[in-house]
C-alpha positions, 0 to 999 in steps of 0.5 A: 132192867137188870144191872148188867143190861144196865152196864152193858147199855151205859159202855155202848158209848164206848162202841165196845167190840167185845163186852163181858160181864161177870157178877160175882156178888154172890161170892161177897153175901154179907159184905157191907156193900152188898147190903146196900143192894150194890153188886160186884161185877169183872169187866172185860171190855175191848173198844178202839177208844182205849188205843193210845191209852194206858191203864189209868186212862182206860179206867176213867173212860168206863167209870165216866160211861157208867156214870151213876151205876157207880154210886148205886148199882155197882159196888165193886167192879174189876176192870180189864179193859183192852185196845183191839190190837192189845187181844 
């Protein structure tokens, strides 16, 4: 299973209306994370579980959903991560 199919697996416990994801690693070829294999990713997410919540907060929800991935699979992710009356 790829890392995105991977990503997208792990944020279905936030019960996301909206899920995309960019790979950017090829933009950081010979960058010391993407030696060791981990990938740089854009997240936009939209979930009612970030209703109420500030940016901080919404942050620690998607990197407690990926759990793992943050410590192998991902290097750098860039979150945007919105309630559904934010969009």
């Amino acid at each position: 299973m790829s890392v995105l199919e991977q990503i997208r697996q792990c944020l279905a416990s936030l019960e996301p209306q909206q899920v995309e994801i960019a790979d950017d690693s090829a933009l950081h070829a010979g960058h010391a994370g993407a030696k060791d294999g981990g990938g740089h990713y854009r997240l936009t997410v939209i979930s009612k579980h970030f209703t109420g919540l500030n940016t901080m907060q919404r942050h620690r929800l998607v990197y407690a959903a990926l759990g793992s991935l943050m410590k192998s699979g991902i290097h750098a992710l860039s979150i945007n991560a919105r309630a559904p009356d934010d969009a």
